[in-house]
N, C-alpha and C positions, 0 to 999 in steps of 0.2 A: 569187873574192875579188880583188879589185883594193889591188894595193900603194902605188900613185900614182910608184915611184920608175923605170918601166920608159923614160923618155923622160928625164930629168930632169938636169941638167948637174950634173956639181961641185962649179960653183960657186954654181948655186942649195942643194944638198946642206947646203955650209957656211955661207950665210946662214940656213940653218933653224934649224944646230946653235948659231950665236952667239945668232941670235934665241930659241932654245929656253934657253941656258946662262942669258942676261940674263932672262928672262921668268919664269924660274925665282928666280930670286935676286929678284927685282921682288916674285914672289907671294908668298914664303917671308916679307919683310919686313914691305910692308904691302896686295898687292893692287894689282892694274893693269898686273899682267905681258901680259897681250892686247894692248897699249897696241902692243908689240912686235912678238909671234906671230901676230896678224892679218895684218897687213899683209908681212910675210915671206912669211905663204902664199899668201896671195893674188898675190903674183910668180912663181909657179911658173903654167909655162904649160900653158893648158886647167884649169886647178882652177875649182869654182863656190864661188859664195860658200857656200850651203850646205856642200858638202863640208870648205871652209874652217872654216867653224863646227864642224862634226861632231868633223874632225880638232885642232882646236883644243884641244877638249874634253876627247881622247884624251890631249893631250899634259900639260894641265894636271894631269888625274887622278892622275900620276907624281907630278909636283911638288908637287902637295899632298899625298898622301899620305907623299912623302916628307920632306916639311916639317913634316907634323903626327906623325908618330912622333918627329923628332928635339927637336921643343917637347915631348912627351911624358914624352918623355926626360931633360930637362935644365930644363924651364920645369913639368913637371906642373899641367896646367892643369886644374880643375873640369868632371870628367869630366859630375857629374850634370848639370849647366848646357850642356856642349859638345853631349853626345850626343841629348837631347830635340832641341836643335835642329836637330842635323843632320839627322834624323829628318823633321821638319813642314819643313825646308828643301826636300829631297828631294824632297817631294811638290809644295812650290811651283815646284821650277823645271820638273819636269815638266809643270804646265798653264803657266808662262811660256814653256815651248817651243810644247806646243802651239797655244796663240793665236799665237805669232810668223809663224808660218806664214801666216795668217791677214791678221794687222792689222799695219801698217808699223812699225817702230821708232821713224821720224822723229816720229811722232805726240808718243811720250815725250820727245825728246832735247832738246827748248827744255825742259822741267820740269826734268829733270835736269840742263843745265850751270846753271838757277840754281840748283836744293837743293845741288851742285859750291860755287857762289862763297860761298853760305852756309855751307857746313862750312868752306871754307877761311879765310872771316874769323873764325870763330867760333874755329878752334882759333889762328890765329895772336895773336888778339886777348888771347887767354886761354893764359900757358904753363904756367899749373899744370893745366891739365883733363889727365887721365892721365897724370900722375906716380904717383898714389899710387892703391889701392882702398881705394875708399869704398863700399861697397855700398849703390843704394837704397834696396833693398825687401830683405825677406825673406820663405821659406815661400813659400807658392803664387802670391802674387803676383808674386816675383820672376821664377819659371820662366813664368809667366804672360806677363810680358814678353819671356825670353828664347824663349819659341815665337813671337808673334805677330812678333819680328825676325827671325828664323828664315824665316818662312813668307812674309814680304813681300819680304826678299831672295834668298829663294831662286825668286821668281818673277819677281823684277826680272832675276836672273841668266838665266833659263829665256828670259826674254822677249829681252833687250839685252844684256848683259853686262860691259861694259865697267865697272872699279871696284866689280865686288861685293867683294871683299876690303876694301877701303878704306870700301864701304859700313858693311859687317859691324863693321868697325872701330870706325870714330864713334860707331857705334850702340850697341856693349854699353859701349865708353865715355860715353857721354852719357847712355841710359839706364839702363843698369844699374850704373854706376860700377865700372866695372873700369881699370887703369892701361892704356897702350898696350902693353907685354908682355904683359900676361894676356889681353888685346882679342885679340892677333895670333894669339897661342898656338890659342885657341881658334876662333879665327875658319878657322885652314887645318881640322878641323875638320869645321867647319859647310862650309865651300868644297866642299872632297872632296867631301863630298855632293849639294851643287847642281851641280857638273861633271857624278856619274852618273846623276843625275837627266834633265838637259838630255840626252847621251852617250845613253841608254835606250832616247828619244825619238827621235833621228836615226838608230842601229844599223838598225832595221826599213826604213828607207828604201834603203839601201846606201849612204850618203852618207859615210863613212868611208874614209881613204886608208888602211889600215892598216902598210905602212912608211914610209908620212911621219909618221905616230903615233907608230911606234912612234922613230924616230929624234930625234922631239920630247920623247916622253917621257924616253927615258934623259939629254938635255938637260936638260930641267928637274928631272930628279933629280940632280942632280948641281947644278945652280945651288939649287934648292930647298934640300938639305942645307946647302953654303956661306953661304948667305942666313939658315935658320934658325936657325946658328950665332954667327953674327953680330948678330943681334938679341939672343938671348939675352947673349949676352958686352957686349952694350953699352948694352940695357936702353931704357927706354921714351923718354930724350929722344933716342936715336937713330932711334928707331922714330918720335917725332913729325917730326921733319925730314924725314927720305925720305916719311912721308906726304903731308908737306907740297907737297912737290917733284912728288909724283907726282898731287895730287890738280889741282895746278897743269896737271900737263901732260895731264890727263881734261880740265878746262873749256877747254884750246888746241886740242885733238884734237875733240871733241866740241861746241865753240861751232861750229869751222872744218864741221867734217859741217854741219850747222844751218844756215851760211851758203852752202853748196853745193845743198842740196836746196831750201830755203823761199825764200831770197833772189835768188841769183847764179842757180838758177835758174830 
């Protein structure tokens, strides 16, 4: 079993744990904490990017699980609605893992920074969209939708990762008229589960650092709690702004990858 922490300085130690503290509070709100945790591990030297991904996974699993007991808690989110998806999620991100392997990422990543600048005019344009629920649909069609979101982002996560949360977001906001509290609530969730799905998938490989994991994870439980407190106490126009902020800083992160591979070079 490989720890990853047997070489390891410090001071890389404590960029993992800030990166882990932040990344945590990032997912807990509204998603796109990796934005962060990627690229922190990926500075630790000798890591593959796989392993990077694996351990990622490990870490987030914390933070979401601890985010989505503390919304549990205090925000009681519609369990019947949360749990089917987590479910058909689960299984999506597992074959978005497996094809990852397989077929590049870059392929997607021009589709998704524009669906990126699309969400972000669409909610900026508009500041009542999740203030309040309004439910679509209801009965079978409604869960109907809440799987088939479920099952797309949960392979989008499986496959690329970056902004499932935020995806998750939009989504049961837009589609199924839930406010950005009750979105989030649910959405860690649905997350938690597209983490062990993807996590499932990497284990049998050994691609798992498991004390860089774990020192990630007690990170983002601890940002994750802070984060998912915070929302709750400040409610959905708080929760639209950091989305906002953060969905911004996916299409900066994510245009610049796009400009690196297909263009520059």
């Amino acid at each position: 079993m490989v720890s990853g922490l047997e070489e390891i300085q410090l001071a890389t130690i404590l960029l993992v744990v800030v990166a882990g503290l932040a990344a945590g509070w990032i997912d807990a709100v509204v998603g796109g904490g990796g934005l962060l945790q990627l690229p922190a591990l990926l500075l630790i030297p000798g890591i593959t990017p796989v392993q990077a991904l694996a351990t990622n996974k490990m870490g987030s699993i914390f933070g979401t699980t601890t985010s989505a007991i503390t919304y549990y808690r205090r925000a009681h989110p519609d369990l019947k609605t949360a749990l089917p998806m987590a479910a058909v999620a689960l299984v999506g991100s597992f074959g978005g893992a497996a094809l990852a392997v397989s077929l590049p990422s870059s392929v997607f990543k021009p589709i998704i920074v524009v669906a990126l600048i699309a969400v972000a005019i669409f909610t900026a344009l508009r500041p009542s969209v999740g203030e309040l629920t309004k439910l679509r649909h209801t009965g079978r069609r409604h869960y109907g939708t809440a799987a088939g979101i479920g099952l797309a982002i949960g392979f989008y996560d499986g496959l690329i990762g970056p902004g499932t949360g935020s995806f998750l977001i939009i989504a049961m906001v837009t589609f199924l008229g839930y406010n950005f509290l009750a979105a989030s609530a649910k959405a860690k969730i649905v997350n938690m589960a597209t983490n062990l799905g993807a996590l499932a998938f990497f284990l049998p490989n050994g691609a798992l650092l498991w004390g860089i994991g774990l020192v990630l994870g007690f990170s983002n439980m601890i940002g994750g709690y802070i984060g998912a407190r915070m929302a709750v106490k400040q409610g959905s126009k708080f929760i639209r702004v950091v989305f906002l902020v953060v969905v911004s800083a996916l299409i900066c992160k994510l245009g610049y990858d796009v400009w690196v591979e297909n263009i520059r070079g």
